[in-house]
PASEBA-1860 file (N, C-alpha, C; in nm, 3 decimals):
! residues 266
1> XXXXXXXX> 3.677/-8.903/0.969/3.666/-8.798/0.866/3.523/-8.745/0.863 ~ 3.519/-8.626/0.907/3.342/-8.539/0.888/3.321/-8.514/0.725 ~ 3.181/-8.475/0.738/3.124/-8.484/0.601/3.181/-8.353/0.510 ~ 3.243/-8.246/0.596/3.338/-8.120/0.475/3.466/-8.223/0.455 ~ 3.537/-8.277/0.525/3.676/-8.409/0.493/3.599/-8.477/0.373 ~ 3.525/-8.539/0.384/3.459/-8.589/0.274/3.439/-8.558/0.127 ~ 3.358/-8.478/0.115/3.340/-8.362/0.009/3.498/-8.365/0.010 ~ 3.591/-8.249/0.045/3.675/-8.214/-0.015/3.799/-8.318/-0.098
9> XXXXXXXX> 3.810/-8.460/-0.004/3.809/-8.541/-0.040/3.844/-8.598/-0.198 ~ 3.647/-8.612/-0.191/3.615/-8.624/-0.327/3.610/-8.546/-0.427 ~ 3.639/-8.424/-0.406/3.674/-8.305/-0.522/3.825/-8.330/-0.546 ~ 3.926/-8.379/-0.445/4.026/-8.369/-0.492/4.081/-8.503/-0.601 ~ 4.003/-8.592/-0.574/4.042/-8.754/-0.671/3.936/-8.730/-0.806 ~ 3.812/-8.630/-0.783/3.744/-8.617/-0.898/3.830/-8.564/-1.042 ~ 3.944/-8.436/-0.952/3.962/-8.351/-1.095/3.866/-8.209/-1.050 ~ 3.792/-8.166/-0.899/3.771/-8.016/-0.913/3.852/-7.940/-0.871
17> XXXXXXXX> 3.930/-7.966/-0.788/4.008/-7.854/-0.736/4.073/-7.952/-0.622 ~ 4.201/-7.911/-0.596/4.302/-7.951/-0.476/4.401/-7.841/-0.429 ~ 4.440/-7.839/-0.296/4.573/-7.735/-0.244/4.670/-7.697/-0.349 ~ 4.686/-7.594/-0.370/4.788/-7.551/-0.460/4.922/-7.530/-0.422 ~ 5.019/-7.519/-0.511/5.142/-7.553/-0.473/5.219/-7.698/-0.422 ~ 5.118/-7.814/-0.394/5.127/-7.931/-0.337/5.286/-7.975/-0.381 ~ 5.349/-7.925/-0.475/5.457/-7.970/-0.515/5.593/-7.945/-0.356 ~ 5.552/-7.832/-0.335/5.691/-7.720/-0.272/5.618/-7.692/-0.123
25> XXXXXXXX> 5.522/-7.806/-0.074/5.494/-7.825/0.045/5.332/-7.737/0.038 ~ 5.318/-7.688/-0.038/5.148/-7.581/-0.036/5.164/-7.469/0.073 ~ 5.070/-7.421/0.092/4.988/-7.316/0.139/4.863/-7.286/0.140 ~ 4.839/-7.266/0.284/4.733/-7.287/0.338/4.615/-7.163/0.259 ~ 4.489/-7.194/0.213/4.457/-7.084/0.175/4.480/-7.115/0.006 ~ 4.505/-7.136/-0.064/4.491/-7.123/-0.177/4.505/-7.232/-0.244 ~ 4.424/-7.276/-0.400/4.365/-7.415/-0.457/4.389/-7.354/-0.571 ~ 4.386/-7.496/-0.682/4.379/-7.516/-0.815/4.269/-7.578/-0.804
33> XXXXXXXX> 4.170/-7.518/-0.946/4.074/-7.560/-0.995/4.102/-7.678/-1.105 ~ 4.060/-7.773/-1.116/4.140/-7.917/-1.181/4.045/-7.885/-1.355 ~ 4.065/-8.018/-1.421/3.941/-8.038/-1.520/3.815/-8.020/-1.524 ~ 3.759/-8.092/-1.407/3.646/-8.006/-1.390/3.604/-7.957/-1.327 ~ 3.688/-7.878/-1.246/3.669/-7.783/-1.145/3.684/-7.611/-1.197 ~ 3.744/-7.619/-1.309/3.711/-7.492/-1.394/3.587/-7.460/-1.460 ~ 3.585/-7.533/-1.557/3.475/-7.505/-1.610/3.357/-7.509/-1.534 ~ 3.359/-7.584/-1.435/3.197/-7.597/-1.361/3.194/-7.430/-1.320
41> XXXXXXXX> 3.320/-7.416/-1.217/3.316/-7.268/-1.206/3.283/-7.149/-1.304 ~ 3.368/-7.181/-1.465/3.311/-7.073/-1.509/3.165/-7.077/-1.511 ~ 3.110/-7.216/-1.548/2.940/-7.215/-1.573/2.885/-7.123/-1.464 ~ 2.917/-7.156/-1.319/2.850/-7.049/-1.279/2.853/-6.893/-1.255 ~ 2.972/-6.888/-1.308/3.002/-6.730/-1.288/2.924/-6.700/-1.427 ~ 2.879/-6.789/-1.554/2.853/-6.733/-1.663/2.668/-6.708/-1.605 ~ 2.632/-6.834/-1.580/2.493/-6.816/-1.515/2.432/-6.699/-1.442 ~ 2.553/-6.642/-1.344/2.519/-6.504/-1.255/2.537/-6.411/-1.374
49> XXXXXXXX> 2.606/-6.395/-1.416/2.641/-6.340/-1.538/2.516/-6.274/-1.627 ~ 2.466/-6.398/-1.674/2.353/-6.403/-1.746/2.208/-6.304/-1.707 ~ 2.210/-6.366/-1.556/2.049/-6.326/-1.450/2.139/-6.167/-1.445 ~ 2.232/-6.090/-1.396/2.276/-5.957/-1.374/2.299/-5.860/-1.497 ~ 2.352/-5.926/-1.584/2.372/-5.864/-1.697/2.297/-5.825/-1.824 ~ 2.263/-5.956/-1.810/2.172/-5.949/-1.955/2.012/-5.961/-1.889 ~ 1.969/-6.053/-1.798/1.836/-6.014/-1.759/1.829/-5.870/-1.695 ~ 1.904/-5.817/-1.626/1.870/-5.697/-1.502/1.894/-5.586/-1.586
57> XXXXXXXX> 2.010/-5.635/-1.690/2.095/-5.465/-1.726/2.176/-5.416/-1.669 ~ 2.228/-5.484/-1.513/2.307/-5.378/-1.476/2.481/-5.400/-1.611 ~ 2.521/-5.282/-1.549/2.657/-5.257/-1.668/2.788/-5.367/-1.581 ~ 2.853/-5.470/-1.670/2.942/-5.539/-1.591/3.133/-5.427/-1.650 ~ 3.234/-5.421/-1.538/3.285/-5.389/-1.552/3.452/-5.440/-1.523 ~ 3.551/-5.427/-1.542/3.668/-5.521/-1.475/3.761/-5.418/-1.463 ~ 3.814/-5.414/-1.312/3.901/-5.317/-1.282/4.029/-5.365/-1.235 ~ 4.140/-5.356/-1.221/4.312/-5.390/-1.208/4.269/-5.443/-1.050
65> XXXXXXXX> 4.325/-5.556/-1.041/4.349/-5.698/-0.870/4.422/-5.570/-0.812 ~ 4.515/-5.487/-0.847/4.612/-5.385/-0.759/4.549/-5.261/-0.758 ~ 4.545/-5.184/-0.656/4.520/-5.062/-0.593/4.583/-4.973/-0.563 ~ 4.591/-4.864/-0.542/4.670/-4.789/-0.512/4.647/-4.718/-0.378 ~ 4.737/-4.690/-0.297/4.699/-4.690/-0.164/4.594/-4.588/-0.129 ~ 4.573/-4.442/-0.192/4.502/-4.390/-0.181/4.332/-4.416/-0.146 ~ 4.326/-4.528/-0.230/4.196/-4.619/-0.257/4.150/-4.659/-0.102 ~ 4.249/-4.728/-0.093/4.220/-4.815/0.090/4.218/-4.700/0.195
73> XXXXXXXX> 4.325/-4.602/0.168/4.286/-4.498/0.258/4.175/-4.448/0.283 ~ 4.097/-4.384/0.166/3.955/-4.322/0.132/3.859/-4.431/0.226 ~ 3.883/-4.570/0.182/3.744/-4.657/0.179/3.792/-4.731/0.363 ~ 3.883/-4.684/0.436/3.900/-4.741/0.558/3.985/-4.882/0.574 ~ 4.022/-4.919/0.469/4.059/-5.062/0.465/4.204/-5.037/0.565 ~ 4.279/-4.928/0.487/4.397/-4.918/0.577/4.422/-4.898/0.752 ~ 4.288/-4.858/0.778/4.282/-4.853/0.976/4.198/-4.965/1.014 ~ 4.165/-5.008/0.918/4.003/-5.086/0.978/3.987/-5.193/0.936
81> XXXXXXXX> 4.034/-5.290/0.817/4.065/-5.417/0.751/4.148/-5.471/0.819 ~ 4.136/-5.515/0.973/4.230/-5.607/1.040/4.136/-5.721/1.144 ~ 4.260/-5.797/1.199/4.172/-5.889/1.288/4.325/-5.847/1.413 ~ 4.273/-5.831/1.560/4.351/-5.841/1.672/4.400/-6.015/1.684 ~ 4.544/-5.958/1.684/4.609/-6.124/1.699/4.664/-6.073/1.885 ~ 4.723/-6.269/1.857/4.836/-6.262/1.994/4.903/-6.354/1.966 ~ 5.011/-6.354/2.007/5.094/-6.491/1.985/5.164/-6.541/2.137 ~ 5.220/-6.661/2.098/5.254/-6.739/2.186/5.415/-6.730/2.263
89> XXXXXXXX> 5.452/-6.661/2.329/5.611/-6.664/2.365/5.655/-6.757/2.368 ~ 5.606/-6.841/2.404/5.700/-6.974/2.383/5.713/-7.034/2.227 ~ 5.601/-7.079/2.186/5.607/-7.151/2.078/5.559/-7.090/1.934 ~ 5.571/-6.903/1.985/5.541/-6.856/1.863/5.406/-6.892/1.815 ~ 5.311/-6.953/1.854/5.187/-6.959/1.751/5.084/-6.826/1.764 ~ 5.030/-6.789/1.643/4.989/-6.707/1.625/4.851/-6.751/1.622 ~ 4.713/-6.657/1.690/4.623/-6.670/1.701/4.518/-6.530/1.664 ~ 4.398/-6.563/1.664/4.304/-6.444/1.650/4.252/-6.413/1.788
97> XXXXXXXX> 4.267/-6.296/1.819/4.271/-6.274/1.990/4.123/-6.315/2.047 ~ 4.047/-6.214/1.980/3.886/-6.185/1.989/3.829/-6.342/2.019 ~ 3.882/-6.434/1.946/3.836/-6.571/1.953/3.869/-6.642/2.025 ~ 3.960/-6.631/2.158/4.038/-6.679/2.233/3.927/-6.667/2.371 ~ 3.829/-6.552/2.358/3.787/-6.535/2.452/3.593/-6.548/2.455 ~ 3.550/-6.603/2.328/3.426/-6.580/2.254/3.340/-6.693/2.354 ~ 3.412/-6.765/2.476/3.305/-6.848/2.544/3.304/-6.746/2.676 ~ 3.360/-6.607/2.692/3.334/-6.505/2.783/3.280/-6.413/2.744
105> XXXXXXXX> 3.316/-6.349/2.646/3.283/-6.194/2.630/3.120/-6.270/2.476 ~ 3.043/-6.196/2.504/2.917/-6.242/2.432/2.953/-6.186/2.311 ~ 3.020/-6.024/2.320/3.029/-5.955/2.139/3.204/-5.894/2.160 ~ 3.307/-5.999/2.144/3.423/-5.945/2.149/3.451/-5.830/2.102 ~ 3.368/-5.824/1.924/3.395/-5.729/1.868/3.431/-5.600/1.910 ~ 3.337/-5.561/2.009/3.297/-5.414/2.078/3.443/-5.428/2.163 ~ 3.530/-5.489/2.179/3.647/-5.464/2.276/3.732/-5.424/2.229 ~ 3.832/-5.316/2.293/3.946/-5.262/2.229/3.988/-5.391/2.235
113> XXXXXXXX> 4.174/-5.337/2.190/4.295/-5.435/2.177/4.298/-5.485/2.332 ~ 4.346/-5.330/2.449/4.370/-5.350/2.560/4.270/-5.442/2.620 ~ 4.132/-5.417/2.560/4.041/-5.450/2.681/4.063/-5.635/2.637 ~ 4.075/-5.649/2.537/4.095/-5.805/2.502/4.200/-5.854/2.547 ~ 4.314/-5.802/2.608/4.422/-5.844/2.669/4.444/-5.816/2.812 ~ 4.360/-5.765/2.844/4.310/-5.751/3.004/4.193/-5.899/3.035 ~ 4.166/-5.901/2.937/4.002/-6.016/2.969/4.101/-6.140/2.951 ~ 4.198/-6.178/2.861/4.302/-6.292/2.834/4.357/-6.310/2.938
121> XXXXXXXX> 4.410/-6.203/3.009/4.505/-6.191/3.136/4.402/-6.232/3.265 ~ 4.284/-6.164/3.263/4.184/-6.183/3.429/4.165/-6.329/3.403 ~ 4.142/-6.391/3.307/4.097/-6.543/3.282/4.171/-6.628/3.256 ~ 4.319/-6.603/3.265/4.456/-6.692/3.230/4.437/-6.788/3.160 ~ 4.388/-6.728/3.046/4.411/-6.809/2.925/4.537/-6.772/2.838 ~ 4.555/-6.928/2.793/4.736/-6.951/2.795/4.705/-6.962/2.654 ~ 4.827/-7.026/2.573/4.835/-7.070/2.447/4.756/-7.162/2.436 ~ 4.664/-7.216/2.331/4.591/-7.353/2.305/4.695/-7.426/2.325
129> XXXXXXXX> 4.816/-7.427/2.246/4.888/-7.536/2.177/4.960/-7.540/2.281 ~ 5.063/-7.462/2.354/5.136/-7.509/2.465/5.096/-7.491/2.570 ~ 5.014/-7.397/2.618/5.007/-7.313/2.737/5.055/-7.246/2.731 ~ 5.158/-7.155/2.697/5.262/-7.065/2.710/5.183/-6.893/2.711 ~ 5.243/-6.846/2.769/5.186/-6.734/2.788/5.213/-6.645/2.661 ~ 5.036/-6.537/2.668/5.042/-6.494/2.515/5.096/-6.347/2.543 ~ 5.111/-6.296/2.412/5.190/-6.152/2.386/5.083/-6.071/2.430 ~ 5.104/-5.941/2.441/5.008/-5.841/2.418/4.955/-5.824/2.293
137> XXXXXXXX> 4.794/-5.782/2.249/4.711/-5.784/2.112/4.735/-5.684/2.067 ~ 4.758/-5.732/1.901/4.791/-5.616/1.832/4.697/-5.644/1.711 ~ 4.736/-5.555/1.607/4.635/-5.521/1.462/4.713/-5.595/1.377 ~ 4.635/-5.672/1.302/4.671/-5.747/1.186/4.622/-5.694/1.029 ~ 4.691/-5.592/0.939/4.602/-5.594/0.846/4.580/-5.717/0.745 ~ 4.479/-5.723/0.662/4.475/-5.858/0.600/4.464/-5.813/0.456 ~ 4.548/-5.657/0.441/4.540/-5.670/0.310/4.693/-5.733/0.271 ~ 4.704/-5.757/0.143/4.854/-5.790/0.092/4.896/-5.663/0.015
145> XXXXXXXX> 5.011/-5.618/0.066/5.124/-5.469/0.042/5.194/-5.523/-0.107 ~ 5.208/-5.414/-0.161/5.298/-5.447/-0.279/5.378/-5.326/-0.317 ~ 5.489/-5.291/-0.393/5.516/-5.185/-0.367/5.497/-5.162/-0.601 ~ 5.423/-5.066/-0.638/5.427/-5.044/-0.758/5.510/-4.969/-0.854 ~ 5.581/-5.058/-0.943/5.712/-5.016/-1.013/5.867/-5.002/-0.945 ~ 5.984/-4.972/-0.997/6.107/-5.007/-0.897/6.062/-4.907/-0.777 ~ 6.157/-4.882/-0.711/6.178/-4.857/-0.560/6.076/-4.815/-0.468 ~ 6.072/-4.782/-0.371/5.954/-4.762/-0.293/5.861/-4.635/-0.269
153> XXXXXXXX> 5.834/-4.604/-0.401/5.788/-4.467/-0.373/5.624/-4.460/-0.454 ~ 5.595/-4.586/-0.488/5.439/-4.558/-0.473/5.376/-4.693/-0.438 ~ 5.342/-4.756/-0.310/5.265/-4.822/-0.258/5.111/-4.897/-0.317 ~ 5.136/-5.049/-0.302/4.989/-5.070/-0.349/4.956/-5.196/-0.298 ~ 4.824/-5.224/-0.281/4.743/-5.336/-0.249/4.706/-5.435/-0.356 ~ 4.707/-5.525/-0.345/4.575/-5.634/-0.383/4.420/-5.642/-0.292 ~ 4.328/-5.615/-0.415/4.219/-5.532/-0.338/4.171/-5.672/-0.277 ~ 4.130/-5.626/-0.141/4.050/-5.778/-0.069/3.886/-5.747/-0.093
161> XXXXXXXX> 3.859/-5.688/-0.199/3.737/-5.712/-0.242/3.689/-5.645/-0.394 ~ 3.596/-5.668/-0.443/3.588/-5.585/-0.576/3.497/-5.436/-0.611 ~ 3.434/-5.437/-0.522/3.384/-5.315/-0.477/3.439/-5.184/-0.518 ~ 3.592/-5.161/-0.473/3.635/-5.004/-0.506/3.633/-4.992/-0.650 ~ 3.663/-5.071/-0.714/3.653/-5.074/-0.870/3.522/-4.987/-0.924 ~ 3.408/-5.057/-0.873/3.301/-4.981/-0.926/3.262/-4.854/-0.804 ~ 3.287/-4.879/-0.696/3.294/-4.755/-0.674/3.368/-4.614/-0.753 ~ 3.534/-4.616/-0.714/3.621/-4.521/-0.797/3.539/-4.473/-0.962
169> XXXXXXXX> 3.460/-4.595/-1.018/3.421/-4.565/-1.161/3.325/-4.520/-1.160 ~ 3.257/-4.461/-1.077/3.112/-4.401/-1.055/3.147/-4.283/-1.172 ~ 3.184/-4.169/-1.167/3.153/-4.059/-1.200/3.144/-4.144/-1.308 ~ 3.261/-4.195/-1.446/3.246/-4.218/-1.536/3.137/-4.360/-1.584 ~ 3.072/-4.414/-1.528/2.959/-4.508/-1.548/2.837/-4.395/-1.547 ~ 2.804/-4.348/-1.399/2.701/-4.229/-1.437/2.730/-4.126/-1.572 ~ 2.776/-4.042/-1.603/2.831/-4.039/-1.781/2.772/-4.173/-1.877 ~ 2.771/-4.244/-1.838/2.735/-4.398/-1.949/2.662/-4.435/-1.951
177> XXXXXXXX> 2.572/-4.383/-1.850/2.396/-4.392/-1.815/2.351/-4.246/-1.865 ~ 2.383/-4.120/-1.916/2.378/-4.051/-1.915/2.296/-3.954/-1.799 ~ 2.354/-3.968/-1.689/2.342/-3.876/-1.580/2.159/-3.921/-1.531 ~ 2.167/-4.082/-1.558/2.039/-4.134/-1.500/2.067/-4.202/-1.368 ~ 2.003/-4.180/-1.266/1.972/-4.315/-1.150/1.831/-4.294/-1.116 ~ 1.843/-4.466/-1.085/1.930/-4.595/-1.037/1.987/-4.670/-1.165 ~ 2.114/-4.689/-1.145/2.184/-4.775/-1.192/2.290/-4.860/-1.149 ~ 2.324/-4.960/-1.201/2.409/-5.110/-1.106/2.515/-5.089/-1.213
185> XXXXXXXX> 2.635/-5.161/-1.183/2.742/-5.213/-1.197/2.785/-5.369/-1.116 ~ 2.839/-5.445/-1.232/2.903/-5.567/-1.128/3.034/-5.629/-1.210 ~ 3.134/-5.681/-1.136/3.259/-5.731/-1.127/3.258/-5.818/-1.098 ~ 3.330/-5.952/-1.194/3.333/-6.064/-1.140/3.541/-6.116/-1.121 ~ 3.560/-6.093/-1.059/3.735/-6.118/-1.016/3.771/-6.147/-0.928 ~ 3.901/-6.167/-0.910/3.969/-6.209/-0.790/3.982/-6.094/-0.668 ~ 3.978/-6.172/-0.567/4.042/-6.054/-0.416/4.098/-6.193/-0.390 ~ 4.179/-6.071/-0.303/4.280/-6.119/-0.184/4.304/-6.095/0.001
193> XXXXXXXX> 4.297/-6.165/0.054/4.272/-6.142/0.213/4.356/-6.248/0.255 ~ 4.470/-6.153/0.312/4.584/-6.239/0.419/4.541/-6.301/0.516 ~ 4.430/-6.357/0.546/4.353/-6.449/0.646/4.471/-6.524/0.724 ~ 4.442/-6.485/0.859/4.546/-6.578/0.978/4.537/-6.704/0.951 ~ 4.397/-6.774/0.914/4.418/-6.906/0.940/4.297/-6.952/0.843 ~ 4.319/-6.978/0.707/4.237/-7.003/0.634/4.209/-7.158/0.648 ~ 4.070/-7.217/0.599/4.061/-7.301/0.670/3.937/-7.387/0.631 ~ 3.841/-7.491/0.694/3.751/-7.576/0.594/3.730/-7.574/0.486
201> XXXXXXXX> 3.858/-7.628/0.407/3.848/-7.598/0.213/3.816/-7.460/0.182 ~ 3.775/-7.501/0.087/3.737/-7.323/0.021/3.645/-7.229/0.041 ~ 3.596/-7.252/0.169/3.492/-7.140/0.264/3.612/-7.054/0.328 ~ 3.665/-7.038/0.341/3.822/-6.942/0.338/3.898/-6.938/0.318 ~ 3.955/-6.843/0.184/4.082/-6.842/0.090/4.126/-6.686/0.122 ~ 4.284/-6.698/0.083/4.378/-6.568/0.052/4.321/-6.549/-0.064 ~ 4.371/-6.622/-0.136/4.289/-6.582/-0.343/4.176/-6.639/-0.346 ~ 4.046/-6.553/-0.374/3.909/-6.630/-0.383/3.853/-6.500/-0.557
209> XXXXXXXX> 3.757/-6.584/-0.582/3.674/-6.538/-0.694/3.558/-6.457/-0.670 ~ 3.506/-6.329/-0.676/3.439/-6.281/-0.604/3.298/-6.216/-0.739 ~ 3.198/-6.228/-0.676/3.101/-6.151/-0.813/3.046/-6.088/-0.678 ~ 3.040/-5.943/-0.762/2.959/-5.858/-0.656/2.899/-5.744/-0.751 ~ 2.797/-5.667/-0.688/2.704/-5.621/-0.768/2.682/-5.479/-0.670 ~ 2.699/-5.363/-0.746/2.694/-5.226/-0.672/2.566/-5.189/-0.753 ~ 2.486/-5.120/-0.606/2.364/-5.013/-0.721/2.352/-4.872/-0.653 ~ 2.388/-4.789/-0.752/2.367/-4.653/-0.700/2.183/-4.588/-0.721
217> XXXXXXXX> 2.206/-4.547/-0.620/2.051/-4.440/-0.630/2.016/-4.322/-0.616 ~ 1.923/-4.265/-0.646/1.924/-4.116/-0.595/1.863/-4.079/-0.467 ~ 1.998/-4.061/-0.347/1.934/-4.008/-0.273/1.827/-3.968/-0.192 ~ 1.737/-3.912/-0.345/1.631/-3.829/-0.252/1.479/-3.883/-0.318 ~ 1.475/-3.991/-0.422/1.387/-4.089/-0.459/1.460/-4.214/-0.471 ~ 1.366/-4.296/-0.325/1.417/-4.400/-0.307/1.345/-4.502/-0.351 ~ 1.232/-4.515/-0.457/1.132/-4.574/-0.470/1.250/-4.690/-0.591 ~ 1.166/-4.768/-0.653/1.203/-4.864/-0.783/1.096/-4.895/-0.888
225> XXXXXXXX> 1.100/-4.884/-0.969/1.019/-4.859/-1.071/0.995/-5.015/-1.106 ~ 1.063/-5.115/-1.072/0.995/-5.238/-1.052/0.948/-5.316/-0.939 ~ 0.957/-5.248/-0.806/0.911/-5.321/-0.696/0.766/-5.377/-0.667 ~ 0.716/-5.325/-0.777/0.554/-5.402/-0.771/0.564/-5.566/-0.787 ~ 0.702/-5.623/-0.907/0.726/-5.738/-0.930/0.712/-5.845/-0.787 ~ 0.802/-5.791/-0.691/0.844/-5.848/-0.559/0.732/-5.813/-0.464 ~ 0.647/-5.689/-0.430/0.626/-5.640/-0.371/0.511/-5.763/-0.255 ~ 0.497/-5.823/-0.339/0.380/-5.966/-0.263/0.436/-6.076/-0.237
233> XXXXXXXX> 0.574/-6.087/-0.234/0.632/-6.220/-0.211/0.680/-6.214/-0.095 ~ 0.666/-6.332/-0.010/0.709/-6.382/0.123/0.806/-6.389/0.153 ~ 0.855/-6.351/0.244/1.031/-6.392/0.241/1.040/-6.379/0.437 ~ 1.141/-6.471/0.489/1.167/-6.456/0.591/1.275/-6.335/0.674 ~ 1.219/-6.307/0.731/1.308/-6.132/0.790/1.391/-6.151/0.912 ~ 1.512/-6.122/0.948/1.539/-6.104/1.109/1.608/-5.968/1.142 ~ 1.475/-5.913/1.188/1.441/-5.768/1.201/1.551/-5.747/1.357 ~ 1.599/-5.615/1.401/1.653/-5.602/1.524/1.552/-5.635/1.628
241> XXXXXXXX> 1.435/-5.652/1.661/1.331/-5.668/1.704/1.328/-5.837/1.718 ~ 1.355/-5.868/1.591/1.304/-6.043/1.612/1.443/-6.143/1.636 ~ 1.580/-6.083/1.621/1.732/-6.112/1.675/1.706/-6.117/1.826 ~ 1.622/-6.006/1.876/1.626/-6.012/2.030/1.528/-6.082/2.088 ~ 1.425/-6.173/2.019/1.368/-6.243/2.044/1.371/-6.371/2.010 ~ 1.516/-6.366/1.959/1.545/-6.488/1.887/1.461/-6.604/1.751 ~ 1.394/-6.502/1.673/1.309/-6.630/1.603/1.316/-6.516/1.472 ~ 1.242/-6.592/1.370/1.220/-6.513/1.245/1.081/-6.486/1.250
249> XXXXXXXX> 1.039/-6.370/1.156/0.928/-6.269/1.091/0.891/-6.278/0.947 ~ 0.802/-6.380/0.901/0.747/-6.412/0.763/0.669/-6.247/0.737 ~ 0.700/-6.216/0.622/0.640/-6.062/0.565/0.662/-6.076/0.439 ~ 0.531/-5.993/0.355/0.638/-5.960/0.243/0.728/-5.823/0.230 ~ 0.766/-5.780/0.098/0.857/-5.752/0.105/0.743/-5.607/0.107 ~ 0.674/-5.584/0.051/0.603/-5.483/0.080/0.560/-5.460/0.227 ~ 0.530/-5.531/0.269/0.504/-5.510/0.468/0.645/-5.458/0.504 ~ 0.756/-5.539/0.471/0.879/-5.519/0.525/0.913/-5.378/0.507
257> XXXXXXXX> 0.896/-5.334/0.381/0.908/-5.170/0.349/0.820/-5.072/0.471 ~ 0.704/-5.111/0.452/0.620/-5.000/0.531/0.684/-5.030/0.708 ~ 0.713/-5.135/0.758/0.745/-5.116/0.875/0.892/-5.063/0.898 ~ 0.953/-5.059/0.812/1.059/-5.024/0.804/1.195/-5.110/0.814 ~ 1.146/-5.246/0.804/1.280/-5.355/0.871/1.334/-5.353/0.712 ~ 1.298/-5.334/0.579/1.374/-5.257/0.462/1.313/-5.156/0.486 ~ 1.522/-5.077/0.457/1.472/-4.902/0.479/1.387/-4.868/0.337 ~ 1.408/-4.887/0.215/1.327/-4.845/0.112/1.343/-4.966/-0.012
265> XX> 1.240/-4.942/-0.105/1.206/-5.036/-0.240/1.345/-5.006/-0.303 ~ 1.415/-4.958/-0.328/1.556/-4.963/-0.389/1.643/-5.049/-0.322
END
């Protein structure tokens, strides 16, 4: 048993959280938070809470887990929120393609579908689990479909992130700032992501808890009216420059601005 077996382990005989559904066989991907696996959680969502809200100011907001398809259309989720699978003819197992081949190709990403099933095919790589030869790669979306109200005539998601919420609410938040920027918004809720193969405990879930924090700016003054606070503190950088040299770049955050590895103080 490795030291994440461990940990999870011991969260599950503590009372923080264990597989959910355990009754009716579970599912992979999603947990109950126990006795004290709630409340610890809320503490920290109240803590972020605290430092965003009440120290920063930004405005917190809560928008509906369901979407309407329009939403995903606009924001790309519907062409572009997928992972390339393949599966197994023989034994049916389903895999993530791109990863099948990640000790050849250095940045799968950059490969079409075809070109990932041409590189599977030149290197006869079979099924992990049987050998069996795999399908041709296709698109997986990972949002979850729902259809809203009886019959099928208006389409909707569970958002796999919390983001469009405060996006979509822009016009009316700017109104609530009265037509001032910079100003933030943040959401603390659930998303959802049909993940192929969720997996080391709760570092990947279908249902996860998400706090995220949007800040709009203007455009055409990109400065911050508090960056003097930060402007002398150290922080480690990995600039496109120092990725290809493989190491990190100690700066502060003010150096980092003027060279440009942050595009601006906002």
């Amino acid at each position: 048993m490795d030291k994440n077996e461990k940990v999870n382990e011991l969260a599950r005989r503590r009372g923080f959280l264990w597989p959910a559904f355990e009754l009716y066989g579970g599912a992979a991907g999603f947990y109950d938070y126990g006795p004290l696996g709630a409340p610890m959680k809320r503490r920290i969502e109240d803590i972020w809470r605290r430092y965003f809200v009440i120290s920063e100011g930004f405005a917190e907001i809560e928008a509906p887990t369901i979407g309407v398809e329009g939403i995903f259309q606009a924001s790309g989720h519907l062409s572009g929120f997928s992972d390339p699978l393949t599966s197994c003819k023989e034994c049916k197992e389903i895999y993530r393609a791109d990863h099948l081949i990640k000790h050849i190709v250095e940045v799968p990403d950059a490969l079409s579908n075809e070109q990932i099933y041409i590189c599977i095919k030149e290197n006869e790589i079979g099924c992990p689990e049987c050998g069996g030869e795999l399908s041709e790669v296709y698109e997986f979306n990972l949002m979850f479909k729902t259809m809203i109200g009886p019959g099928n005539k208006m389409a909707g998601y569970l958002r796999p992130e919390t983001a469009q919420g405060m996006f979509i609410n822009f016009p009316r938040l700017l109104r609530y700032f009265r037509d001032s920027l910079p100003f933030a918004a943040v959401q603390i809720g659930k998303s959802f992501r049909n993940e192929i193969s969720p997996r080391q405990g709760v570092i990947r879930l279908r249902e996860f808890t998400q706090a995220e924090a949007e800040i709009f700016i203007d455009p055409r003054d990109k400065s911050h009216p508090r960056f003097s606070e930060v402007a002398s503190l150290k922080m480690k950088f990995y600039s496109q420059a120092a990725q290809e040299r493989g190491e990190e770049e100690e700066m502060t955050f003010g150096e980092a601005v003027e060279r440009g590895t942050i595009a601006h103080q906002a």
